[in-house]
C-alpha positions as CSV (number, residue, x, y, z in Angstrom):
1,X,0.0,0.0,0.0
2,X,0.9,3.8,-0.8
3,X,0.3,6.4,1.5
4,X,-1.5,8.5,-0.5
5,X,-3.8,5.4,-0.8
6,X,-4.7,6.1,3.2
7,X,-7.9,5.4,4.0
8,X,-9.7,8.0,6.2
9,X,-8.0,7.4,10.1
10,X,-5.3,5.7,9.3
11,X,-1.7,5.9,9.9
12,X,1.4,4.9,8.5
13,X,3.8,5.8,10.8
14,X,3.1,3.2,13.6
15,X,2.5,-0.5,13.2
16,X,-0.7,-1.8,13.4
17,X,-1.8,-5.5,14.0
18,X,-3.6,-6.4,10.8
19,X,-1.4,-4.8,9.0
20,X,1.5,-6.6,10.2
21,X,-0.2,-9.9,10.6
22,X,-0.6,-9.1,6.7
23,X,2.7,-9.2,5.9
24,X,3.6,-12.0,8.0
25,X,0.9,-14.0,5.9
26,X,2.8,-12.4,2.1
27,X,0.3,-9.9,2.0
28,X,0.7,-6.2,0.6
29,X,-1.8,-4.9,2.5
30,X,0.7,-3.1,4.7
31,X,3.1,0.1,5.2
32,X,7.3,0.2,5.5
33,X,6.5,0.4,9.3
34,X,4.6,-2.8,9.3
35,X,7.2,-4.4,7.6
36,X,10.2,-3.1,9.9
37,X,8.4,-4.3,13.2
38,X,7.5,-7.5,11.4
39,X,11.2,-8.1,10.3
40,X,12.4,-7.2,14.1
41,X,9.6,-9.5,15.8
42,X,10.5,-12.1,13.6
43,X,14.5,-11.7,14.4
44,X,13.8,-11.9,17.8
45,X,10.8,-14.5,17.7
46,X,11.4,-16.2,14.1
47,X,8.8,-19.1,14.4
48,X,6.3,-16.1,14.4
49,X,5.2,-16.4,10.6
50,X,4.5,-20.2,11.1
51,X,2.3,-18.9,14.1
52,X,0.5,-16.8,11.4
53,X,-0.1,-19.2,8.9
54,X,-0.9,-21.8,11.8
55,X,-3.5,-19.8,13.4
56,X,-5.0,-18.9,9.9
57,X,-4.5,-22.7,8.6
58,X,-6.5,-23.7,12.1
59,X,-9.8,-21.2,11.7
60,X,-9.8,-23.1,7.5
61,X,-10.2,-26.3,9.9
62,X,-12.4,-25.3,12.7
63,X,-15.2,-23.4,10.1
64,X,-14.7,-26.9,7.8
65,X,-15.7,-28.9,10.7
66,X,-18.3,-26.8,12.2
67,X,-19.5,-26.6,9.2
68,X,-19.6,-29.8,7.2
69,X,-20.1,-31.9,10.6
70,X,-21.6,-29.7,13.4
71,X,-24.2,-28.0,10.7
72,X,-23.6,-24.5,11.5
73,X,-24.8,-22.0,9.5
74,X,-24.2,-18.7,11.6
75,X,-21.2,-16.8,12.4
76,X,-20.1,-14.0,14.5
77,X,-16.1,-13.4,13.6
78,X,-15.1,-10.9,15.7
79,X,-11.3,-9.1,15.2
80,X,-11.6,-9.5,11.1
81,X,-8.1,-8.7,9.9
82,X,-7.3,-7.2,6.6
83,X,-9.0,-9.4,4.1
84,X,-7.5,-12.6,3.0
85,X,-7.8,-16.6,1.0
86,X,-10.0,-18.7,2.6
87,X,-11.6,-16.0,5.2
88,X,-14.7,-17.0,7.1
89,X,-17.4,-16.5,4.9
90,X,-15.3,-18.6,1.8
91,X,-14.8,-21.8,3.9
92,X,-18.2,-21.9,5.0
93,X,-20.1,-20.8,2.2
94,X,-18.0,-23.4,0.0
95,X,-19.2,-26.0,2.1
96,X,-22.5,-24.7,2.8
97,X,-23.8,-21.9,0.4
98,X,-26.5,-20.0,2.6
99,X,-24.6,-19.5,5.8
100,X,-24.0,-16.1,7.2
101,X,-21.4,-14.3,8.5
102,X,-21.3,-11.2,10.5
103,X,-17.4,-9.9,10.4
104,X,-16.4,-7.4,13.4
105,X,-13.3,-4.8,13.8
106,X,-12.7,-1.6,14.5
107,X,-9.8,-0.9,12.7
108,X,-9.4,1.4,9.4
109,X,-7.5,-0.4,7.2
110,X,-9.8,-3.1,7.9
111,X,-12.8,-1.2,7.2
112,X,-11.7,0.5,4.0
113,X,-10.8,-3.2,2.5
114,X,-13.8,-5.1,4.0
115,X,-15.6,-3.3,2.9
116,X,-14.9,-4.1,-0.7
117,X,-13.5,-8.2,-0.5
118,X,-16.2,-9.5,2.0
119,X,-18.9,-10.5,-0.7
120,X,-20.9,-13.4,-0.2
121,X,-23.0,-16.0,-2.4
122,X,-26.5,-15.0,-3.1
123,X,-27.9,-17.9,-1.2
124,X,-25.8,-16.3,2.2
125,X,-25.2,-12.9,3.6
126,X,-22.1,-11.5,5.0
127,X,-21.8,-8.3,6.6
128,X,-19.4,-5.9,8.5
129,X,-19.4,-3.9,11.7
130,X,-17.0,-1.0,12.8
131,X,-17.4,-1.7,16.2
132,X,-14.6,-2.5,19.2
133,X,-14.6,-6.2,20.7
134,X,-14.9,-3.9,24.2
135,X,-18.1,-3.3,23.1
136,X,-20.4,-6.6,22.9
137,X,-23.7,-5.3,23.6
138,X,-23.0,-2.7,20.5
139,X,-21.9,-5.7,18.3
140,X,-25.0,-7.8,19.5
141,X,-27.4,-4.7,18.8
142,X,-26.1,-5.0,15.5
143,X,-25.9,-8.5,14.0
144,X,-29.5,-9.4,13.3
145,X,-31.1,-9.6,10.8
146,X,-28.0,-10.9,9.4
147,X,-27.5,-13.4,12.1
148,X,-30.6,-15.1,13.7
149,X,-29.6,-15.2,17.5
150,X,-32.4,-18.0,18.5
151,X,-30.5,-20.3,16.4
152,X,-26.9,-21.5,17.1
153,X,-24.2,-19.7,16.0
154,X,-20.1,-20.0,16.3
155,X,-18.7,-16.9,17.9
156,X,-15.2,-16.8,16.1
157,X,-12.4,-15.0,18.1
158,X,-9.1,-15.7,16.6
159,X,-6.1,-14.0,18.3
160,X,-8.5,-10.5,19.3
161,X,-8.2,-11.4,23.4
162,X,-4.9,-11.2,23.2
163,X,-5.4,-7.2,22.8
164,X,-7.9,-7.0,25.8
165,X,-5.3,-6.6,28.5
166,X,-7.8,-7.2,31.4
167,X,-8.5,-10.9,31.7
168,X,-11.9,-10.4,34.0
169,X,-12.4,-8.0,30.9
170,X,-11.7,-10.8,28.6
171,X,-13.9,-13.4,30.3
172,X,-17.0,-10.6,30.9
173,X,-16.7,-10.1,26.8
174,X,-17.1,-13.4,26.3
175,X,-19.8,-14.4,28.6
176,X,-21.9,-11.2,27.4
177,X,-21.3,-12.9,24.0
178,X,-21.9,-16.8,24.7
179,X,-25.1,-15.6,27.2
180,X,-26.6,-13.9,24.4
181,X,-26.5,-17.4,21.8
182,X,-28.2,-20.4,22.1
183,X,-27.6,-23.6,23.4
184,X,-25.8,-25.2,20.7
185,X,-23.7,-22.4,19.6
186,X,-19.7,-23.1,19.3
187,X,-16.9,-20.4,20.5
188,X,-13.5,-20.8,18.7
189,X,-10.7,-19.3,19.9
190,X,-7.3,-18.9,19.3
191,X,-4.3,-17.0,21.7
192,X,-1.0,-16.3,22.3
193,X,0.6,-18.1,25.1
194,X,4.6,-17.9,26.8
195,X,4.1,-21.6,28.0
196,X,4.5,-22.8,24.2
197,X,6.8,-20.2,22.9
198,X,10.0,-19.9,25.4
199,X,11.9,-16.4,26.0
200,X,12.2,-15.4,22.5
201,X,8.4,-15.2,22.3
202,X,8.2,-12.5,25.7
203,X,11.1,-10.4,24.1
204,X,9.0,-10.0,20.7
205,X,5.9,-8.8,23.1
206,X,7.5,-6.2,24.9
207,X,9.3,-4.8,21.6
208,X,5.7,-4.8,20.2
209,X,3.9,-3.0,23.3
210,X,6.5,-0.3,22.6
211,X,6.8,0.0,19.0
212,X,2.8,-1.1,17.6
213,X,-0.6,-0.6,17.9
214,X,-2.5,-2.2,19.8
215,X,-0.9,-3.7,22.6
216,X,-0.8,-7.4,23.2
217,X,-0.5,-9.7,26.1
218,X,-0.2,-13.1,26.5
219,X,-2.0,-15.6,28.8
220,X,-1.4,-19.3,30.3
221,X,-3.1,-22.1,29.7
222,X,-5.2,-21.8,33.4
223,X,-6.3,-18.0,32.2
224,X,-7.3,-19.2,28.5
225,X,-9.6,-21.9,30.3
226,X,-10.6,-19.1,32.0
227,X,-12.4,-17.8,29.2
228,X,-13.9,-20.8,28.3
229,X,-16.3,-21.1,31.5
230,X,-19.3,-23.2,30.8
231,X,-18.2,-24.8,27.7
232,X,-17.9,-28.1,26.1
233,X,-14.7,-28.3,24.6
234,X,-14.2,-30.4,21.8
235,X,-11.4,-32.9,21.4
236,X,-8.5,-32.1,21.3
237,X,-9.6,-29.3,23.8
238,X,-6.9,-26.6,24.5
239,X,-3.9,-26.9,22.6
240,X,-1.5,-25.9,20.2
241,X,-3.8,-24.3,17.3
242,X,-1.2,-26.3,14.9
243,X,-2.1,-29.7,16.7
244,X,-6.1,-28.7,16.7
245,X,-7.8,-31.3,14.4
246,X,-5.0,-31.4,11.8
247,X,-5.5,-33.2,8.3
248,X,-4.7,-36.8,8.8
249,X,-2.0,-36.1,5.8
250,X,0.0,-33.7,8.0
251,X,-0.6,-35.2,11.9
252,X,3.4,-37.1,11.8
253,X,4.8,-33.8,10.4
254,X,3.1,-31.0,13.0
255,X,5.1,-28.7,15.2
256,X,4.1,-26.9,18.1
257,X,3.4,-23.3,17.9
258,X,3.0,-20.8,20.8
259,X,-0.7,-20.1,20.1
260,X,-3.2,-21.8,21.8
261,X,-6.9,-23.2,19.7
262,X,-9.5,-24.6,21.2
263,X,-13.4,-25.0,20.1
264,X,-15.7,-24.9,22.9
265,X,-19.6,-25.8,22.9
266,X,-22.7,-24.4,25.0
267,X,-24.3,-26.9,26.1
C-alpha cells in the first residue's frame, strides 16, 4: 500500500496488527512500518510467521468442521483482519452456500478493504461492523437480521483477546457474547501463550507494546480456560492451534506453535 492510498483514520507511521499480521501471511496490505516491526519481531521471535499461517491454517479447519459436521450456519467473527484466502465467509459458504457471517473490527485499514473483498453467495449474507470487541452489547445490537440469534451460531475470536489486557475483561466479553446465543452455539478461539513459545516469544511482546498498535498480552493455559467457563470443549480441547484437528496427511509432520486453539460448545 501507498500512503496516498490512506484510508480515512489511518496511519502509517506506527504498526498496526492487521497490517502486520498481513505481511507476516505475504500480504501487501501493509506500510514500511509494518514491515520493519515485522522483520524485528521475527528476528527476535522467528517461528512467528508459522504462528501466522498456523492460526490462519486452524480457523480453515475449525469453520470446515463446524461446518460440514456440526451444521452450522451462523457466524459472528469478531477481530476480522485485513481481508484474505479462505476467510470465514469462503470456507463456510463453499461447504454450505447460505450460511451467514457477520465480520467485526474496529480498525481502518480493515474497514476501507472489507468493505470491498467481504462479498458473499446470493444464497448467504455477510456483513461488516466497525465496532470495538470492548463493546459486545454494540456488536450484538447489531448482528441481526443478518444473524438469527435464537439459532446457534459459532462466535469466532481468533487471536482478538490477546489485545484486551484485562483478563476479567476478557472473560466478561465473552460471557456477554456466549449468554446472548443459544444452546448449541460453538466459541473458537485462538491466543498467544509464553508456555508454548519460550523467551524469545516475551522479548518479541515487549518490543511490540513499545513499537505497535495495539498492545498485546499473552495468557497461560489456566487463564485461556478461564475464558472458556461453561463450555464443552471439543477434542482435542486446548492446545496448540497447529495440533487442533490437523488433516490426517499432516498429523506425523506438526510442530508446536506458541498459540493456543480450542473450540468450545454451550451446552
Amino acid at each position: 500500500m501507498k500512503d496516498q492510498d490512506l484510508p480515512e483514520g489511518v496511519r502509517s507511521d506506527v504498526a498496526q496488527n492487521a497490517r502486520v499480521w498481513n505481511y507476516w501471511l505475504g500480504g501487501t496490505d501493509n506500510y514500511p512500518v509494518d514491515r520493519t516491526v515485522g522483520d524485528q519481531v521475527t528476528g527476535m521471535y522467528p517461528s512467528i510467521g508459522e504462528v501466522a499461517r498456523a492460526d490462519r491454517a486452524f480457523l480453515g479447519r475449525a469453520v470446515t468442521h463446524l461446518t460440514r459436521d456440526l451444521g452450522v450456519r451462523q457466524f459472528l467473527d469478531l477481530g476480522t483482519g485485513l481481508p484474505t484466502a479462505d476467510h470465514t465467509h469462503q470456507v463456510a459458504q463453499r461447504i454450505a452456500p447460505e450460511s451467514r457471517v457477520v465480520y467485526v473490527d474496529n480498525d481502518p485499514t480493515v474497514l476501507a478493504l472489507a468493505r470491498v473483498l467481504l462479498t458473499s453467495t446470493p444464497e448467504g449474507a455477510t456483513t461488516y461492523l466497525d465496532v470495538d470487541v470492548h463493546e459486545p452489547e454494540q456488536i450484538l445490537a447489531a448482528v441481526e437480521p443478518t444473524l438469527d440469534l435464537r439459532r446457534p451460531v459459532a462466535v469466532m475470536m481468533l487471536g482478538i483477546l490477546n489485545f484486551v489486557m484485562d483478563t476479567v475483561e476478557a472473560r466478561s466479553i465473552v460471557g456477554r457474547l456466549m449468554d446472548a446465543v443459544p444452546s448449541g452455539s460453538y466459541l473458537v478461539l485462538t491466543h498467544p501463550t509464553l508456555e508454548l513459545g519460550g523467551g524469545g516469544n516475551a522479548e518479541a511482546m515487549r518490543f511490540w507494546n513499545e513499537h505497535a498498535s495495539p498492545r498485546i498480552v499473552a495468557r497461560s493455559r489456566s487463564k485461556v480456560l478461564s475464558l472458556l467457563s461453561g463450555l464443552e470443549l471439543l477434542p482435542p480441547g486446548l492446545v496448540s492451534c497447529s495440533r487442533w484437528r490437523p488433516e490426517p496427511s499432516m498429523e506425523d509432520g506438526v510442530g508446536e506453535v506458541a498459540q493456543f486453539g480450542v473450540v468450545g460448545r454451550k451446552p
